[in-house]
N, C-alpha and C positions, 0 to 999 in steps of 0.2 A: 508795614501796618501795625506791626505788633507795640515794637517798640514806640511809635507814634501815638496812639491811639490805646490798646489794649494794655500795656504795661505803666501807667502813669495811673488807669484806674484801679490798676489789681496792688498797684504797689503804695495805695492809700488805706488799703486793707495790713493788718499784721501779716509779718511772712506767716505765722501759724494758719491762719485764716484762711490767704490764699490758697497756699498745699492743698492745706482741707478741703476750700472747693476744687481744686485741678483735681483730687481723687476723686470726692461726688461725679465729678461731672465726667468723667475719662470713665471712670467704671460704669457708669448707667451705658455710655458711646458704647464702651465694649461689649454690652447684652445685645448690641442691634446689630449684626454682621453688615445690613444696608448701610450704616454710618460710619463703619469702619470703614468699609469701603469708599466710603465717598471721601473721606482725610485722604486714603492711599493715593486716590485720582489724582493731591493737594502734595502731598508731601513725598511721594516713593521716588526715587532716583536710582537708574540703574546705567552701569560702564561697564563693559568688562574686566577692565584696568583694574578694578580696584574687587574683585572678585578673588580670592584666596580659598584654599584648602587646609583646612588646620585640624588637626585633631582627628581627620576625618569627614570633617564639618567640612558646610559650604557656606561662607561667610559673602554673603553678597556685596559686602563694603564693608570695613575696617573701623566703622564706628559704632559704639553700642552704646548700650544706656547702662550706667552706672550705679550699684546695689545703692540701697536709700532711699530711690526716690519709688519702686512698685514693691512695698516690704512684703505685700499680700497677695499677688498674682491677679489683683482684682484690675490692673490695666490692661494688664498684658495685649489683648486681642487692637487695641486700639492702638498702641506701642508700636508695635511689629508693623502696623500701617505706616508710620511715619517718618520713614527712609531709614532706620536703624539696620546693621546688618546681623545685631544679634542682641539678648536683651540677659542682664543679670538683673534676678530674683533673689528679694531680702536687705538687709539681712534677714534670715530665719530663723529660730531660737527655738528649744523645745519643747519648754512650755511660753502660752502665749503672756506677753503684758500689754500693757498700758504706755509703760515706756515714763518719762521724768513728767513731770509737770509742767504745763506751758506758764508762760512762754519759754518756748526752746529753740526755736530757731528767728536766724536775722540777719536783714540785708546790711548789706556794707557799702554802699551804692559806687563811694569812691576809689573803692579796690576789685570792682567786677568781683564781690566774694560773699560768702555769707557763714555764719559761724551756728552751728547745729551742736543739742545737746538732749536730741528726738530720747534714747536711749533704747534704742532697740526696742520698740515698739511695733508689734506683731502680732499676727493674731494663731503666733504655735503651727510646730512642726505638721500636725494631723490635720488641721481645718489648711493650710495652705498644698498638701502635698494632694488632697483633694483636686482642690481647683487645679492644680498643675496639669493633672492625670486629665482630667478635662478638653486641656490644653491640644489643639492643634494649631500649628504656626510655622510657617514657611521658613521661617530665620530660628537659630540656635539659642536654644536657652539655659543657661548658667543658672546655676543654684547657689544662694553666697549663707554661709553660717558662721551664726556665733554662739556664744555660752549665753542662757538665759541670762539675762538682768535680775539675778539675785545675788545679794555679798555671802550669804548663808550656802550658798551653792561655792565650796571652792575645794579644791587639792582633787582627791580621787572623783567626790563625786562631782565637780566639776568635766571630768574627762568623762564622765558616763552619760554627765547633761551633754556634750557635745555629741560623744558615741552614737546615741539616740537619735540625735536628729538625722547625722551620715547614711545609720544604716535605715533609714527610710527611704530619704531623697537621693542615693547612689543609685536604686530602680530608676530615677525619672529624669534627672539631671543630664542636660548634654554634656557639661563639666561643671565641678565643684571647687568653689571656694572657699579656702577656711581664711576666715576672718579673726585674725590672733592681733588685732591693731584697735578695736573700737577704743576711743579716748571714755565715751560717754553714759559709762558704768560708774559703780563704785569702787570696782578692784581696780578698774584703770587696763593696762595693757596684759592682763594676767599671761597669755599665751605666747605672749614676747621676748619673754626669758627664756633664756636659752634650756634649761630642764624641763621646765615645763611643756616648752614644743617639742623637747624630744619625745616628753612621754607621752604629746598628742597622738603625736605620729606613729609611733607604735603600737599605742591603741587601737585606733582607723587600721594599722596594718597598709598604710602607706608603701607602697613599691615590692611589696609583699603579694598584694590580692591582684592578682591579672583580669579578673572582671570588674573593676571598678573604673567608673568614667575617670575621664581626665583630671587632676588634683592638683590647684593650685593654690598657692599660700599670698595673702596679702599683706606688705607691710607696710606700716608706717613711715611717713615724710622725715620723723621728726629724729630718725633713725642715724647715728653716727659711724663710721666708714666701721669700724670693729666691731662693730654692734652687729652690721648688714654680714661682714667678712665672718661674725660665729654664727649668726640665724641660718644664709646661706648654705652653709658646711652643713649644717644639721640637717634642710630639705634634701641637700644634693644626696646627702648619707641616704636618706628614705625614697630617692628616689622623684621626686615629684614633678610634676612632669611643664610647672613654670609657674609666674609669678606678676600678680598684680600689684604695680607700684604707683601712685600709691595712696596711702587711705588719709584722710582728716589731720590736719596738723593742731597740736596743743597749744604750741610758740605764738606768739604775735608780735613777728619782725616786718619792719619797715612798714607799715602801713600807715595810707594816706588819713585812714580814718583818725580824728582824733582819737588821744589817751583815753581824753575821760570816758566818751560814748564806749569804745573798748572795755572801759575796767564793769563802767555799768552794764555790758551784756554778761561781764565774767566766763565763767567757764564755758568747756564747747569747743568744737573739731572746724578747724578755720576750711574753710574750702576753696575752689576758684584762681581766678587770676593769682593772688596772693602768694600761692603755695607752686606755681605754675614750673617756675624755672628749680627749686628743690626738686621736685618730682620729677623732671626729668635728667636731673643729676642723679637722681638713683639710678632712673633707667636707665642711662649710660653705664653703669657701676655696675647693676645688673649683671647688662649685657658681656662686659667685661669681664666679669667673674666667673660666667658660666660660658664665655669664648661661641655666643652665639648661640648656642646650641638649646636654650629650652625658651618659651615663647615665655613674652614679656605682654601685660595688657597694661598701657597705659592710660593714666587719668591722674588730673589734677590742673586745671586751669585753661583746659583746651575750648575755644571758642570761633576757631577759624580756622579755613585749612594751614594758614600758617603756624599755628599753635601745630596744629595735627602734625605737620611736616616737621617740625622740628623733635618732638617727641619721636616719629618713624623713624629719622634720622638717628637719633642716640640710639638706635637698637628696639623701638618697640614693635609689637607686629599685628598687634589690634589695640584702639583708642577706646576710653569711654567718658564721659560727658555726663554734668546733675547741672552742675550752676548756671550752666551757659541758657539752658533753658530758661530759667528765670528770667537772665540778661535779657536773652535775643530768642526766645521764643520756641513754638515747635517746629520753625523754617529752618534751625540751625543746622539740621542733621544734613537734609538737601544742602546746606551753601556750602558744609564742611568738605561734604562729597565733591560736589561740581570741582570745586577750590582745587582738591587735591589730585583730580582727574586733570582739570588747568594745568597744573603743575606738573604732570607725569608727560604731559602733551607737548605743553615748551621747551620739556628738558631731553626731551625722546628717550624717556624711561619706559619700558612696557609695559610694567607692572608695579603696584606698591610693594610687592614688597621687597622690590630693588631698590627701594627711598633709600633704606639704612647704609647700603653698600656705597652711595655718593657723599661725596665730602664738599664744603661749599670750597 
């Protein structure tokens, strides 16, 4: 129905537009616990199969929602209804902005992708760690951070705007993401270099503070095998306890969409189908480099349980999902699930997170 009917009329609106209403309308749903409930009737999907223990956590299914699309906590309650089995929040930034100027995001229709250049737009570390606190929700939720959106904000006190917001959302966070990848700034990747992330992590006190949630570090697609092989070395040195791969790509390779429409969106973090197969060459690499052993969340173009499988396959051990939504709706999460419980059923695997262990 979505695709049919609902997506042909939202997708005559600017993607900025759209967004803007899917938050009106999803946060007002979320003030009404009777409306939340009635999506959950619609969209929840439960298997044992695909139930995991992670962190701690009780992951009821292996797909979650992806930082970007709830920056404010203001969906959350309705979110959690609609078959996710865990939800990242943000990015979050310590003082709030406005984020770039629209237009900033945009469909690509021919590459299931869209190219975003939001800029972290938030509404600050205090007004959202509020509503968090708020928050009661049966599924796990992730806290994603990054460095405010300002260029005047960099070197040490760059690492204090980060500091700041940790030591808030480390009380409230099921786990914490540090987002050292955003394209969509002015400084560009500042937290990417290899000094500088050391000195994040040193800062936060990374594998140091035994009370701190779970910390994982998100990189970049757009990332090269030495580049992965020094960032790596530095988290493992600190301890962190795994890794979301991966974030928004800068590049724009192989796409179906014309040059020129490309050159006239310009800048902006490619997302979706597009970037689908890199991202899970990282995961692989990942995986590889740290010999299994620390959890991998993947995302970057997954829209079916076959997308999902093939990511669990290279070693991921929870999925997250923005674009697909757009594509295919808020059914995806249920089809993703069913799909991959499908697939654990035909192949007489127990459980997901044996996917990775089978070879085709």
């Amino acid at each position: 129905m979505y695709k049919y009917l609902a997506r042909p009329l939202l997708f005559r609106l600017s993607a900025d537009s759209t967004h803007d209403a899917t938050v009106k309308m999803a946060s007002s749903i979320s003030k009404r616990a009777w409306m939340s409930k009635a999506v959950g009737s619609i969209y929840s999907y439960s298997n044992p199969s695909l139930e995991q223990n992670i962190f701690g956590l009780k992951f009821p299914n292996p797909i979650g929602l992806a930082a970007g699309f709830d920056k404010n906590a203001t969906m959350a309650p309705v979110l959690s209804r609609m078959g996710f089995g865990y939800l990242e929040i943000g990015s979050i930034t310590a003082n709030p902005s406005t984020g770039n100027p629209k237009p900033r995001s945009f469909r690509l229709p021919a590459d299931r992708s869209l190219i975003n250049r939001l800029g972290l737009n938030n509404d600050g570390v205090q007004t959202i760690s509020r509503r968090l606190k708020n928050l009661d929700l049966s599924i796990p939720v992730g806290i994603n951070i990054a460095k405010t959106h300002d260029p005047t904000i960099t070197g040490e006190d760059a690492i204090r705007d980060y500091g700041y917001s940790f030591i808030i959302l480390k009380e409230i966070a099921d786990y914490i993401t540090l987002n050292i990848s955003c394209p969509n700034t002015t400084e560009g990747k500042t937290f990417e270099e290899p000094e500088t992330l050391n000195a994040l992590l040193e800062h936060l006190e990374i594998g140091k503070d035994s009370s701190l949630p779970p910390v994982l570090v998100k990189f970049s697609v757009d990332l090269d095998d030495n580049q992965l092989d020094e960032l790596i070395a530095i988290c493992e040195d600190h301890a962190v306890d795994g890794y979301v791969a991966t974030n928004t790509s800068s590049e724009r390779y192989n796409l179906k969409t014309s040059t020129s429409k490309v050159e006239k969106i310009g800048r902006g973090g490619l997302s979706g189908k597009a970037i689908a197969k890199r991202s899970t060459d990282i995961i692989r690499k990942i995986h590889k480099i740290t010999k299994g052993e620390k959890v991998i969340m993947g995302v970057g173009g997954i829209s079916s349980g076959k997308d999902a499988i093939e990511k669990l396959k290279a070693g991921a051990d929870l999925l997250q999902i923005y674009t697909a939504l757009v594509y295919e709706g808020p059914g995806v999460v249920k089809k993703i699930n069913r799909e991959i419980a499908q697939y654990l059923k035909e192949n007489d695997i127990e459980h997901v997170y044996h996917i990775h262990k089978i070879k085709d």
